[in-house]
N, C-alpha and C positions, 0 to 999 in steps of 0.2 A: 707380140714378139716372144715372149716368157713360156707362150704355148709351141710356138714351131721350134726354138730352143730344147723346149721337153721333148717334142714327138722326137728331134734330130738324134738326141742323145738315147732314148729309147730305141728307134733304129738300129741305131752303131751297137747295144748293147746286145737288142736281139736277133742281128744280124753278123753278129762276131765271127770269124770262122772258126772251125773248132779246133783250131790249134795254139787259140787265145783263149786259155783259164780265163783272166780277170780282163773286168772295162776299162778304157781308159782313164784315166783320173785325168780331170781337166786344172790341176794346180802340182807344183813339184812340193810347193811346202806351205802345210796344213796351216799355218797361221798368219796367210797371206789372203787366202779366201774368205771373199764377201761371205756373211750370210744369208742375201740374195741367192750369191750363188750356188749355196751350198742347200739352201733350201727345196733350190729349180735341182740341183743334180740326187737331190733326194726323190725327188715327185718321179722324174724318171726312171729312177730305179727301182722305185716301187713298181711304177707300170709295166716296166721288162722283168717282173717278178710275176705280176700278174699273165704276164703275155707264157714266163716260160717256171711255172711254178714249181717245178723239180731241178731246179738249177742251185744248188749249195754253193754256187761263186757267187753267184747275182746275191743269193743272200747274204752272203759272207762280205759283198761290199756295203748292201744294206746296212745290215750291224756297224762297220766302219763308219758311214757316213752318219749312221744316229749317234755315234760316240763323240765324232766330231761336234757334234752339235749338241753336247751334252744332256742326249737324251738319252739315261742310261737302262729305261726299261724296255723300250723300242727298240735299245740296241740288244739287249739281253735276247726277246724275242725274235729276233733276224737270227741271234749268232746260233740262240739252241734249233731254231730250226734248221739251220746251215749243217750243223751237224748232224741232224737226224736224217735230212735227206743226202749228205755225205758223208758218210762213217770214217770212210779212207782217204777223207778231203785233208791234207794236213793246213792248207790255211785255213780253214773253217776251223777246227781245231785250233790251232797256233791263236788265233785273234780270239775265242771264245776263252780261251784260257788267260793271254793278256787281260782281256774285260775282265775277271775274278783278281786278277794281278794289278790292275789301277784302282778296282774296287776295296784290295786291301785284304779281300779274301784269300789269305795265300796258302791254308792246306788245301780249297780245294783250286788253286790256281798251279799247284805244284802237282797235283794229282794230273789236271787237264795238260798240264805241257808233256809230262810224262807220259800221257798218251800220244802227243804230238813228237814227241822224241820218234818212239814205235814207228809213228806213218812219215817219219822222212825218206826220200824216197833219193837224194843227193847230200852230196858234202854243204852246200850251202841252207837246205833246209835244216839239216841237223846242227848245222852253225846257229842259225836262229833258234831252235828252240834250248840248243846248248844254254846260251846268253841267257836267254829269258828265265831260265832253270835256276839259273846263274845267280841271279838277280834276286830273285822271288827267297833262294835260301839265304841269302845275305839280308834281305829283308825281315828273313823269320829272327835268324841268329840276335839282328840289332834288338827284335821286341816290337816291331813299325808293324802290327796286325791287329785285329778285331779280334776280342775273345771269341770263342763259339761259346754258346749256353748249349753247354752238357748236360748240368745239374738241373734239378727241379725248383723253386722258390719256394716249395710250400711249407718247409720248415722256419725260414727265417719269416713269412709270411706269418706262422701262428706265435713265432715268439715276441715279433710286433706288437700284433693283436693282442696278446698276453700282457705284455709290457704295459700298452697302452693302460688297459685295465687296470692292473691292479696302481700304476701311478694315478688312475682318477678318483678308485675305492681308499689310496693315501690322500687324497686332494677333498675329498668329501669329507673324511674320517675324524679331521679335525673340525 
């Protein structure tokens, strides 16, 4: 049963007509779905990925759906490739820059929306990546971020080293 479920949903996805950007989602709210089921509508999305492998939507729901499933390098991989096979995709962008945004990464999640600003293409797209903008700089202002490592360690690395030393040349000495 879990196979004709995949092929059906595989189907529908690469048989979409083209005036349907994204697949169906088979649930309204993400934390109502099995992980059964969320596993079967991952398997099929990979396969309508395989079937239509220049498609930046199919990937872009990829990435979602591994997010959903808190797989967050499988989604990373889905979303950068969404992007690179849609440059002008703005949800490929918008969810790639969210995933840097849950990640906590947020100059460069303020960077990726700001490119998703650029590719709105309506008032409602630009709403969403408004918010999300929105968000990410109230995130920075509170301090709620991951340092980057700018600096080098090799300084505090030899005054360690240094340290160590000569407390063990005082620890012998006597």
């Amino acid at each position: 049963m879990p196979d004709q479920t995949i092929t059906a949903i595989a189907t529908v996805l690469t048989e979409a007509p083209a005036t349907q950007r994204l697949p169906p989602v088979p649930w309204r709210d993400p934390h109502t779905v099995s992980p059964e089921q969320l596993s079967e509508y991952i398997v099929a999305i990979e396969k309508a990925c395989e079937l239509q492998p220049y498609s930046a939507d199919l990937r872009t729901c990829l990435g979602m759906a591994h997010a959903m499933n808190y797989d967050v390098y499988k989604s990373m991989d889905a979303l950068t490739r969404a992007v690179e096979l849609g440059p002008d995709n703005f949800w490929a962008q918008v969810k790639f820059a969210e995933l840097y945004y849950r990640l906590r990464a947020l100059d460069r999640a303020e960077r990726e929306t700001l490119r998703a600003v650029e590719l709105a293409s309506n008032a409602f797209e630009l709403n969403i990546a408004r918010r999300q903008l929105q968000t990410i700089r109230q995130l920075k202002r509170e301090g709620t971020q991951k340092p980057e490592w700018t600096k080098s360690l090799r300084t505090p690395t030899v005054f360690l080293v240094l340290m160590s030393v000569v407390m063990c040349l005082g620890a012998f000495w006597k």
